[in-house]
C-alpha positions as CSV (number, residue, x, y, z in Angstrom):
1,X,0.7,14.6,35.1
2,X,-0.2,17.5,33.1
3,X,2.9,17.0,31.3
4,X,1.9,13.9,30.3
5,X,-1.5,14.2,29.1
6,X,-1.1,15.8,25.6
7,X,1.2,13.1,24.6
8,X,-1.0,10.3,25.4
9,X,-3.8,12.3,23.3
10,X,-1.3,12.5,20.9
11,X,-1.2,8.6,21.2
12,X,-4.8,7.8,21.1
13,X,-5.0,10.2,17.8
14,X,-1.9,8.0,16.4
15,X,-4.2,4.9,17.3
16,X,-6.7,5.9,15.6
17,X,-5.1,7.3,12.5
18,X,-2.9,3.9,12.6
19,X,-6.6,1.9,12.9
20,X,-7.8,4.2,9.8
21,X,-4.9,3.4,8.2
22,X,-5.1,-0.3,8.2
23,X,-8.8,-0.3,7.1
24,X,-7.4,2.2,3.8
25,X,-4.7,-0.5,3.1
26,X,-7.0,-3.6,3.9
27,X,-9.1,-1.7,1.1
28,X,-6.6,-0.9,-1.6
29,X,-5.6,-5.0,-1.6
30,X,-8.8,-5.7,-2.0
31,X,-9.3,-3.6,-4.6
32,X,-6.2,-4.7,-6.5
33,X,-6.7,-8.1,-6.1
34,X,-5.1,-10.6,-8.3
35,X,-4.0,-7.7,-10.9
36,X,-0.5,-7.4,-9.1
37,X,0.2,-11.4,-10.4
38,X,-1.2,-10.8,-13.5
39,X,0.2,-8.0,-14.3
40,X,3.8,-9.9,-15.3
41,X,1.8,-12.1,-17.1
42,X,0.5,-9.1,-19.5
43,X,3.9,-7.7,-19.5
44,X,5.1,-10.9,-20.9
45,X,2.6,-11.3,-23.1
46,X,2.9,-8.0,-24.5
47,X,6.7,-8.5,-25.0
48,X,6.5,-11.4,-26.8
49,X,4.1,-10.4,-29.5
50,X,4.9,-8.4,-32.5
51,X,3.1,-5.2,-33.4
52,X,0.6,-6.7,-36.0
53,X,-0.2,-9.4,-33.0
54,X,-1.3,-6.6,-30.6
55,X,-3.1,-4.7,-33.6
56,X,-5.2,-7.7,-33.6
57,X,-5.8,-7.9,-30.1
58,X,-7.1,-4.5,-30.0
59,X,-3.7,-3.1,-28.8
60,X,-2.3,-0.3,-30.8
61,X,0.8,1.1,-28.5
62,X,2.7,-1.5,-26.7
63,X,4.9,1.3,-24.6
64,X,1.8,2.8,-23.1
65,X,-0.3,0.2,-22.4
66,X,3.0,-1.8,-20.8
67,X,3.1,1.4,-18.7
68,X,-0.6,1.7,-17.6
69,X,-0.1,-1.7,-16.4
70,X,2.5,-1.0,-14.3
71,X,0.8,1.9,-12.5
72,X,-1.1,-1.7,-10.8
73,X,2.5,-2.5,-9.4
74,X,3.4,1.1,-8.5
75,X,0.1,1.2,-6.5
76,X,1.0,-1.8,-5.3
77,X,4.9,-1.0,-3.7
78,X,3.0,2.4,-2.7
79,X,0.4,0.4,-0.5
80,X,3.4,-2.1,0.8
81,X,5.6,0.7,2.2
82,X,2.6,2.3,4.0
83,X,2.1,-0.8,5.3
84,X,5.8,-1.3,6.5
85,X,5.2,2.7,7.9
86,X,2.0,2.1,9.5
87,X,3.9,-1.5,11.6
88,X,6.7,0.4,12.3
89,X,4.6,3.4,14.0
90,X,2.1,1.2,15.5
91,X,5.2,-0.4,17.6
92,X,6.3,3.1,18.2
93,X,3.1,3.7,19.8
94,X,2.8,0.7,21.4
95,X,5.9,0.7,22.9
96,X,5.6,4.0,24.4
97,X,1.9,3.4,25.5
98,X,3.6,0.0,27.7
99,X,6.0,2.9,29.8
100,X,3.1,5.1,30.4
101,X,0.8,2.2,31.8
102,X,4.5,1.2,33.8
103,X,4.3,4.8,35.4
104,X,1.0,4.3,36.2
């Protein structure tokens, strides 16, 4: 038994880190919102003007502003593959909790 007790507080650290996990990443969609569909929309739109266009518009470098925008998507992907991390551990977790309640 004494073997086994640091690794299931190892598990009940990984729960909670897991739980804190999907409360940051529950956060970071919010805080993204709609920007991630919108943000092909600007792309476009930026694309398909000329450079006295997006003078007009208050835009004076199309490069830089197309690449600010994209940081949204970056954030984005970066957000989705924590995700996919944090499932993929949380079944880890789980799955190795199941045999130590089996033992039990």
């Amino acid at each position: 038994m004494n073997v086994i007790w640091p690794s299931i507080q190892i598990i009940f650290e990984q729960k909670e880190l897991i739980e804190k996990t999907t409360e940051t990443i529950v956060q970071g969609m919010e805080k993204l919102g709609e920007m991630p569909t919108k943000v092909a929309n600007i792309i476009r739109f930026l694309n398909s003007k000329s450079r006295y266009e997006l003078e007009e518009v208050g835009v004076s470098d199309r490069i830089a502003t197309i690449l600010e925008v994209e940081k949204v998507l970056t954030k984005r992907n970066l957000i989705d593959q924590l995700e996919e991390r944090c499932e993929t551990l949380e079944l880890q977790v789980n799955k190795f909790t199941n045999r130590i309640e089996a033992l039990m």
